[in-house]
C-alpha positions as CSV (number, residue, x, y, z in Angstrom):
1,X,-47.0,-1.9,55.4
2,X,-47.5,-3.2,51.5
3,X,-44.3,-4.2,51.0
4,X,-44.9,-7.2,53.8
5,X,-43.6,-10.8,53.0
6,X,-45.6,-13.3,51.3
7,X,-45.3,-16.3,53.2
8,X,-44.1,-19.1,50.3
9,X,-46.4,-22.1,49.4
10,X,-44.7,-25.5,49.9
11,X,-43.2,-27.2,47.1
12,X,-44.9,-30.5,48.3
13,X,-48.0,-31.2,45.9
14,X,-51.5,-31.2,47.7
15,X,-53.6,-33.8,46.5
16,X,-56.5,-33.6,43.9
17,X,-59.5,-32.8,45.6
18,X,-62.0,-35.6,45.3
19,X,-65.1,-34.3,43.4
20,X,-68.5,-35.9,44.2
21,X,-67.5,-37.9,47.3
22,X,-70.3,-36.3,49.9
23,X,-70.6,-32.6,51.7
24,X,-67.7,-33.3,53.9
25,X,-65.2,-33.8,50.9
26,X,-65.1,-29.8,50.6
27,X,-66.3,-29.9,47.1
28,X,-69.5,-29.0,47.5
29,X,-72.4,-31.4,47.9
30,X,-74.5,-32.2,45.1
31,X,-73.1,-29.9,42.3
32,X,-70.3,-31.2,42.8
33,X,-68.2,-28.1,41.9
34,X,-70.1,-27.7,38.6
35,X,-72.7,-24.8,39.8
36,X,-76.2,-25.1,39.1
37,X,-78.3,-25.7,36.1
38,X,-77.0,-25.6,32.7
39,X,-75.8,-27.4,30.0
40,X,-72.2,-28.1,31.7
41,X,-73.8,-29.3,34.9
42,X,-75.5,-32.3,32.9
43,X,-74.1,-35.3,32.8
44,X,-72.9,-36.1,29.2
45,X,-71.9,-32.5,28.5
46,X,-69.2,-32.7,25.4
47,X,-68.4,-29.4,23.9
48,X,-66.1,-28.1,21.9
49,X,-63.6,-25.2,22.6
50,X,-65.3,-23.0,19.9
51,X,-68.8,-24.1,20.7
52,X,-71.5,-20.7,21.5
53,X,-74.4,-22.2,23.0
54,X,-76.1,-22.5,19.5
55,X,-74.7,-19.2,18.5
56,X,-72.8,-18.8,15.1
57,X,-69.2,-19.2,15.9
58,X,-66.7,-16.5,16.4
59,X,-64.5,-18.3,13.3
60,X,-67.7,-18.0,11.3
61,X,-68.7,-14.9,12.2
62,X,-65.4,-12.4,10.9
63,X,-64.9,-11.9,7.4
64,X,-62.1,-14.5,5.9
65,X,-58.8,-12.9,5.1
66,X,-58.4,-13.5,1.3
67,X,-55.2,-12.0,0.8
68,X,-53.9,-8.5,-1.1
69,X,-55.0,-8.7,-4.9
70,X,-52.6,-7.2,-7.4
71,X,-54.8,-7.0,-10.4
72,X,-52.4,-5.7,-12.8
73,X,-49.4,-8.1,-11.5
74,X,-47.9,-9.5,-14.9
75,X,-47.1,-13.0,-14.2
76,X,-44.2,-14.2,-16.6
77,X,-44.0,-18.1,-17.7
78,X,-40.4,-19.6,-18.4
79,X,-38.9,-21.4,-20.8
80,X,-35.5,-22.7,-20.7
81,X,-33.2,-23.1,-23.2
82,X,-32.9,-26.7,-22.7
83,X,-36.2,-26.5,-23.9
84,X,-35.7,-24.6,-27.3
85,X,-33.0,-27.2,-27.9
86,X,-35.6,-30.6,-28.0
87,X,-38.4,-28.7,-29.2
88,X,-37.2,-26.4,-32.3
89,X,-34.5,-26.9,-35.3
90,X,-32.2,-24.9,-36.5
91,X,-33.3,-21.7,-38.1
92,X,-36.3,-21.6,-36.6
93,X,-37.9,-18.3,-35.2
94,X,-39.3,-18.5,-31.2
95,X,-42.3,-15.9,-30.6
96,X,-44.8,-16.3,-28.2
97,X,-46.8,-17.9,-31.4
98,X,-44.6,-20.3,-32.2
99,X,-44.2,-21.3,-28.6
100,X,-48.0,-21.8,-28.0
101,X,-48.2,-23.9,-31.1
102,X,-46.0,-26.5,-29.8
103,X,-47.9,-26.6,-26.9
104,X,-44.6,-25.6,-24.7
105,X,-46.6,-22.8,-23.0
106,X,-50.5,-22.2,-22.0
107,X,-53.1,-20.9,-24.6
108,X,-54.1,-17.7,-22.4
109,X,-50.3,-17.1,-21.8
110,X,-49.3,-13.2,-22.6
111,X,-45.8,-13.3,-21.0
112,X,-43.3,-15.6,-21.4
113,X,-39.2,-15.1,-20.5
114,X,-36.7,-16.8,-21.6
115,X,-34.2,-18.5,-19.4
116,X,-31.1,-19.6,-19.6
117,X,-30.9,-22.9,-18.0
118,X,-29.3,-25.3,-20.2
119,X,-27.3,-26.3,-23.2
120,X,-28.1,-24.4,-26.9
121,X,-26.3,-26.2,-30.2
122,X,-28.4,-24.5,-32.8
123,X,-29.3,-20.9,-34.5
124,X,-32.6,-20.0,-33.3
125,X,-34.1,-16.1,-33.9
126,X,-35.9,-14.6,-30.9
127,X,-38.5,-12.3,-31.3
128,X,-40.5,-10.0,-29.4
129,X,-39.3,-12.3,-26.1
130,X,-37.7,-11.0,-22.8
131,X,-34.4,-13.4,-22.2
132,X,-32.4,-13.3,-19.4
133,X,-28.9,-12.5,-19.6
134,X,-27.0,-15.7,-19.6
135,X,-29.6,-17.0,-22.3
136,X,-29.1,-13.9,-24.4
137,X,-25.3,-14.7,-24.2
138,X,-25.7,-18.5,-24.9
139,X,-27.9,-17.8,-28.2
140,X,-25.8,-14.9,-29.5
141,X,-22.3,-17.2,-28.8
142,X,-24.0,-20.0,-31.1
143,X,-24.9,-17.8,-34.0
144,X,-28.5,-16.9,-33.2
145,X,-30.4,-13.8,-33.4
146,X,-32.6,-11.5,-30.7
147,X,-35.0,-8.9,-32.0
């Protein structure tokens, strides 16, 4: 019948078979367990895991997963309004000119938000920049102006 019982191994550990010891070790005689001919039957055979025989590796081989490009992802820069503060007086109007001028945001910048992390004490007008809520509250508490 299938179903018959598999007898059990013993839990006791056998002992490692002792390679290159004769014919009578069990291991073969002299191979030595490593077949015949070849580059891992030499002696000195070092080898990597991703190593082909001289063959371009499997790694090298497959196309290299770059990612997923968005092309048209707008990527928007912040400024804080802890910024503003140090950098612009009172009265002064913030554009996306005015901003790249100071040096506050990169030359090739396009898009640039407003954030309102930070402490405001003076009238500044905002132009043609996205804010975030809390900054939009801050600037219009202390007087300021959004277009």
């Amino acid at each position: 019948m299938f179903l018959e019982r598999i007898p059990r191994r013993s839990k006791r550990k056998s002992k490692a078979k002792r390679v290159g010891r004769g014919y009578g070790s069990g291991v073969g005689g002299h191979t030595v367990g490593r077949g015949t001919k070849g580059q891992k039957s030499r002696s000195g055979h070092k080898s990597t895991v991703f190593f082909e025989g001289g063959n371009v590796p499997f790694f090298r081989r497959i196309p290299k997963y770059k990612g997923f490009k968005r092309p048209y992802k707008t990527h928007f820069e912040p400024v804080n309004l802890s910024v503003l503060e140090e950098e612009f007086k009172a009265g002064e109007t913030v554009s996306l000119e005015t901003l790249k001028e100071k040096g506050l945001i990169r030359k090739r910048t396009e898009n640039v938000k407003i954030l309102g992390n930070g402490e405001i004490s003076k009238k500044l007008k905002i132009s043609d920049l996205p804010l975030s809520e809390v900054a939009r509250d801050k600037i219009l508490a202390m007087g300021g102006s959004v277009k």
